[in-house]
C-alpha positions as CSV (number, residue, x, y, z in Angstrom):
1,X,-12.7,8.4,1.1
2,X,-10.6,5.3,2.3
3,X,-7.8,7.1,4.7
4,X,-5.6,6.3,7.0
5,X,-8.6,5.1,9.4
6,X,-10.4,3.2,7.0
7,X,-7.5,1.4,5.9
8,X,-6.0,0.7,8.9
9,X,-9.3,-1.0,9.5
10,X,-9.7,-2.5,6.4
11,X,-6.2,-4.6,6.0
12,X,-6.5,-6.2,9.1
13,X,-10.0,-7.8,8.3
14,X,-8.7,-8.7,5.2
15,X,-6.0,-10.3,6.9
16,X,-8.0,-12.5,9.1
17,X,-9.9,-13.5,6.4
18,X,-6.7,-14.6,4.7
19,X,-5.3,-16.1,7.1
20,X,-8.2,-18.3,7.9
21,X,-8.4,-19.5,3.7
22,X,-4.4,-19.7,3.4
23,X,-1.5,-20.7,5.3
24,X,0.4,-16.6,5.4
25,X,3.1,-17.5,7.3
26,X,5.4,-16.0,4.6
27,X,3.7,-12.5,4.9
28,X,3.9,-13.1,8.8
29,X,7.7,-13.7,8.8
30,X,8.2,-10.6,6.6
31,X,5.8,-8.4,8.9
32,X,8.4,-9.8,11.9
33,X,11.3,-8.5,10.5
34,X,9.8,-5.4,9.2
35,X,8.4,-5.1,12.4
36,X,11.8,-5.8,14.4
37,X,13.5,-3.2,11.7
38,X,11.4,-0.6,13.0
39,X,11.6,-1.1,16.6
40,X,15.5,-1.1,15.9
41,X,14.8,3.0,14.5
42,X,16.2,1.6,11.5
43,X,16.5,4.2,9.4
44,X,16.8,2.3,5.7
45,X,13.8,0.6,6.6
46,X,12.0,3.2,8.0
47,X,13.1,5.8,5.2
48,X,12.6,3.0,2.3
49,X,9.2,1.8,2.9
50,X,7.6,5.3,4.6
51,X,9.2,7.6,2.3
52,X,10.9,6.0,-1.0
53,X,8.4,3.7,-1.9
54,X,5.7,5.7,-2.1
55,X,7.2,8.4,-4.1
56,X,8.4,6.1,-6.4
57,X,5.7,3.4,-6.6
58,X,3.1,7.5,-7.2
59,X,5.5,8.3,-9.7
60,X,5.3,5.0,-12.0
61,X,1.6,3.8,-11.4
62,X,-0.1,7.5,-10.7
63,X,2.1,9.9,-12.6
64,X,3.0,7.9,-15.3
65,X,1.2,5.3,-16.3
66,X,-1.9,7.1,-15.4
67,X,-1.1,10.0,-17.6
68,X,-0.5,7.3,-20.4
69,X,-3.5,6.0,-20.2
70,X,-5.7,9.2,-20.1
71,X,-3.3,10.4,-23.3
72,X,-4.4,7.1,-25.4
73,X,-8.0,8.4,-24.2
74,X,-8.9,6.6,-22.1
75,X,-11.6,7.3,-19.9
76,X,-11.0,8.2,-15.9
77,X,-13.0,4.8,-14.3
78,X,-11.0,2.6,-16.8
79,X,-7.7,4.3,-15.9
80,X,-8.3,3.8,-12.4
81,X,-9.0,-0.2,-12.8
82,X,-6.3,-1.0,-14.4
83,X,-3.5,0.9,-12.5
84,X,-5.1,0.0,-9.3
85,X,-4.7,-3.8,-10.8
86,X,-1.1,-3.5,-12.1
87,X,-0.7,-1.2,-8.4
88,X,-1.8,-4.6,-6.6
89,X,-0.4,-7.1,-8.9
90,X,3.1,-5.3,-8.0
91,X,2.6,-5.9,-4.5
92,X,1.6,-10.1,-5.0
93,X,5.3,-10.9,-3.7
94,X,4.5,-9.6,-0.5
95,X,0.9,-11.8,-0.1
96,X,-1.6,-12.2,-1.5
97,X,-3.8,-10.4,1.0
98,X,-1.7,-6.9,0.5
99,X,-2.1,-7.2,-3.3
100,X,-6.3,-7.1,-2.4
101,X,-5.6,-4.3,-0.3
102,X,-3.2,-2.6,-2.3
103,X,-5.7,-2.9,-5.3
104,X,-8.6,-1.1,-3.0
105,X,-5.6,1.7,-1.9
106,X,-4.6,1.8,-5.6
107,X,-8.0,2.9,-6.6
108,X,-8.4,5.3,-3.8
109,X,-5.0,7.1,-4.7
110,X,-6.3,6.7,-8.1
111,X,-9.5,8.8,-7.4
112,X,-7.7,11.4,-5.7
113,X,-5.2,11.8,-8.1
114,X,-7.9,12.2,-10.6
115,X,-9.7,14.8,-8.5
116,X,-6.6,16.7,-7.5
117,X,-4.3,16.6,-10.4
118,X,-1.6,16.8,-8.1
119,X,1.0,13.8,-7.6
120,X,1.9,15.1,-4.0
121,X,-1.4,13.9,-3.0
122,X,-1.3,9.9,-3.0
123,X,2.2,10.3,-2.1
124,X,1.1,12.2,1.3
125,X,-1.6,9.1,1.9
126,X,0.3,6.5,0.3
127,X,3.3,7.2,2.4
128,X,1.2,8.1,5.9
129,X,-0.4,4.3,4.9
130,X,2.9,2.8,5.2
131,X,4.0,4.5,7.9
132,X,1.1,3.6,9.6
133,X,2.1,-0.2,8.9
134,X,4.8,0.0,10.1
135,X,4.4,1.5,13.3
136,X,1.3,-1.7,13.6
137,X,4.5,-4.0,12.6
138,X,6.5,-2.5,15.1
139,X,3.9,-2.9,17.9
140,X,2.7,-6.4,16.9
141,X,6.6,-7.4,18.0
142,X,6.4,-5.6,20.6
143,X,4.0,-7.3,22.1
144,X,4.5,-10.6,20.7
145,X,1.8,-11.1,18.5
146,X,3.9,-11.2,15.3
């Protein structure tokens, strides 16, 4: 199982491998702000990204189009694919490294919502994932890195 650790592991070698093939100073610029945002306690942004997002982004790619998708019967693997595709695809406009990644935590949410058959899972990890970023967002500010 990915999880918090292995993902918090994971992005950041992604990143670095990103980084060193593509100029990312777009996603940097957004992870600044996001970053200030959060060392700020702001709440919209803390509450939007940590909370919202994941509930609603479960809801769409997990809930529903998931549920779709086994209903035209279609088998569990394949209906993990592609909404852990679409998943990252929705996430290209931040960079191109967090759609990779967001593909890889699409599939894992994916699994889990296959094993559990409860939506409140991914949201828990999905939402503890952001979080997580967040708080590395905030601390890469902090200490000037970002």
């Amino acid at each position: 199982m990915l999880g918090v650790a292995g993902s918090l592991l994971l992005q950041p070698l992604l990143a670095v491998v990103w980084e060193l093939m593509f100029d990312t100073s777009t996603a940097r610029d957004l992870s600044r702000r996001f970053g200030e945002q959060t060392l700020r306690g702001n709440p919209g942004i803390i509450l939007a990204v940590a909370a919202i997002g994941p509930v609603i982004e479960e809801f769409i790619f997990r809930w529903g189009a998931f549920k779709l998708l086994r209903r035209v019967k279609l088998g569990i693997l394949p209906t993990i694919l592609i909404t852990s595709v679409v998943f990252g695809a929705a996430h290209l406009h931040i960079a191109p490294v967090n759609a990779a990644f967001a593909t890889l935590l699409g599939f894992a949410l994916g699994w889990i919502y296959a094993r559990t058959d409860d939506i409140w899972c991914p949201i828990a990890l999905h939402a503890g994932i952001n979080a997580g970023a967040l708080v590395l967002m905030g601390v890469g500010v902090a200490s000037g890195q970002l």
